[in-house]
C-alpha positions as CSV (number, residue, x, y, z in Angstrom):
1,X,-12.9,16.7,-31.2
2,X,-16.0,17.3,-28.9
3,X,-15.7,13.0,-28.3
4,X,-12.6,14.0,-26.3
5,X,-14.6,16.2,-23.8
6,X,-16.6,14.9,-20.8
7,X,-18.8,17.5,-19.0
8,X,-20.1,16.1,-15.3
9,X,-20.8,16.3,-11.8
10,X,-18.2,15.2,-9.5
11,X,-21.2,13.8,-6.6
12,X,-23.3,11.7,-9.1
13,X,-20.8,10.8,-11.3
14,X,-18.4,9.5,-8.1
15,X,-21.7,7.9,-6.8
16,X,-21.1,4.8,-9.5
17,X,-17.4,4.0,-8.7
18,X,-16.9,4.6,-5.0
19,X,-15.9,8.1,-5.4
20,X,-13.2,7.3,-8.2
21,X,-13.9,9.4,-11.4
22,X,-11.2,8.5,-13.4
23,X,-8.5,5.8,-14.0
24,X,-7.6,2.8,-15.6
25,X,-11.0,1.1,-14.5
26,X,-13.4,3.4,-16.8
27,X,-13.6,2.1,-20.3
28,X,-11.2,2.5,-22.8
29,X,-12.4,5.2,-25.4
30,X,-13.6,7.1,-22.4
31,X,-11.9,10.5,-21.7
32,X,-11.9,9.6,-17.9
33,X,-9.9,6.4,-18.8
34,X,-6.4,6.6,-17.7
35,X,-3.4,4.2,-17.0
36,X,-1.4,7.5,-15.1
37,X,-3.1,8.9,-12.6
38,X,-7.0,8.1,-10.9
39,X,-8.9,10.7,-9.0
40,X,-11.4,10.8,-6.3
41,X,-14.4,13.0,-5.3
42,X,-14.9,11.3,-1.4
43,X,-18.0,12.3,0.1
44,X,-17.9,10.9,4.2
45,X,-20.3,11.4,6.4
46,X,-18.9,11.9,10.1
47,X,-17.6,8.9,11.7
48,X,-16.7,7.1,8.1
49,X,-13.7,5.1,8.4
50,X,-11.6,3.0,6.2
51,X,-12.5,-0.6,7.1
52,X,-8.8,-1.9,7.1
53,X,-5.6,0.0,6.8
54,X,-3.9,0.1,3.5
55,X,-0.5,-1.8,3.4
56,X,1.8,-2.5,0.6
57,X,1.2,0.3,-1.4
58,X,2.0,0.5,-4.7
59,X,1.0,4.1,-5.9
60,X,1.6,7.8,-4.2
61,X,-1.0,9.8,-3.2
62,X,-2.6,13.3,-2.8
63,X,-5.4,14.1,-0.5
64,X,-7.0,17.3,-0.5
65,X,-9.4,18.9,1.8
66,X,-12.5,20.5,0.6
67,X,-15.0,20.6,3.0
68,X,-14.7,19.1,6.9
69,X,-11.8,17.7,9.8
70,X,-10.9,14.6,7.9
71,X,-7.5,12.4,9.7
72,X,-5.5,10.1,7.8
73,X,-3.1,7.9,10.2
74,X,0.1,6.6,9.2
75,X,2.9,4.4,11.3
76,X,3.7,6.4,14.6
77,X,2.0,9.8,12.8
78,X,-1.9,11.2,12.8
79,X,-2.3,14.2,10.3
80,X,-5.7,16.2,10.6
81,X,-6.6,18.6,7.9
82,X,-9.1,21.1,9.4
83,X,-8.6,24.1,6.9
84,X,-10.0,23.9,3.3
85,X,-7.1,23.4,1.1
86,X,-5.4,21.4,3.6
87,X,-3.8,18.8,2.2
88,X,-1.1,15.5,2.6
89,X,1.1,13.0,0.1
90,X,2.5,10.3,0.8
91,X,4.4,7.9,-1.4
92,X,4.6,4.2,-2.3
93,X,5.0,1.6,1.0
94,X,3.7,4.2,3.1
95,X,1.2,2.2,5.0
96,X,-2.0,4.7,5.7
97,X,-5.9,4.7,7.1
98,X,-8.4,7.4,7.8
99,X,-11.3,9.0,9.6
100,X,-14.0,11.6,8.9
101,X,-14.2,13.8,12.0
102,X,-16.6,15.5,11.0
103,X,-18.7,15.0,7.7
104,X,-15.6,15.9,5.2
105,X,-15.4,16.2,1.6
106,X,-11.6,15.5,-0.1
107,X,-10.1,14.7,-3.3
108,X,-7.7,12.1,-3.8
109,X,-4.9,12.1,-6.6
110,X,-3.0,8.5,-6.8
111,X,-0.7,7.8,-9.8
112,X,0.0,5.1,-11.6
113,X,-3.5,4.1,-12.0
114,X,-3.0,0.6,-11.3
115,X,-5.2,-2.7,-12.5
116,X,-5.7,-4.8,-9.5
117,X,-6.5,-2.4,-6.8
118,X,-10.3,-2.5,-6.1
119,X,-12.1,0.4,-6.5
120,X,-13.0,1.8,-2.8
């Protein structure tokens, strides 16, 4: 069933959801739509930071360097991933925020893929 495949690339393909290239907010039919899990490709240049901390959290989450010194911050803890491959999780409540040291590129994993949350 080739309608089952998707074939793309992760920078222009991110550009048209902030990054987010699939979850529960492409359309249904589309082999990138899915209820479990949503996945990022975050391109940010140096100095990028989240405009407001995340609280309430509903979903864990898996950050991955690729490229960069990229810092996420958390209640009383900083974590900078320097190395590629570098990486953090964190689970549901865990308030979190985050800073591009340097220009940085990661990929996020967060499951469910929940309706609700704005796509950022």
């Amino acid at each position: 069933m080739t309608e089952n495949v998707y074939v793309g690339k992760a920078g222009p393909d991110a550009a048209a959801d902030k990054g987010w290239l699939l979850g529960h907010f492409r359309p249904s039919g589309d082999v990138r739509h899915s209820e479990d899990v949503e996945i990022k490709w975050g391109v940010h240049p140096r100095g990028d930071e989240r405009a407001e901390w995340v609280t309430g959290e509903k979903r864990t989450a898996l950050l991955i360097l690729v490229s960069g010194r990229f810092r996420l911050e958390f209640p009383g803890r900083s974590v900078v991933l320097a190395e590629q491959g570098d990486y953090v999780v964190w689970g549901q409540g865990v308030d979190h925020s985050w800073y591009a040291e340097e220009e940085s590129v990661v990929i996020t994993v967060r499951w469910p893929s929940l309706p609700g949350y704005a796509v950022r």
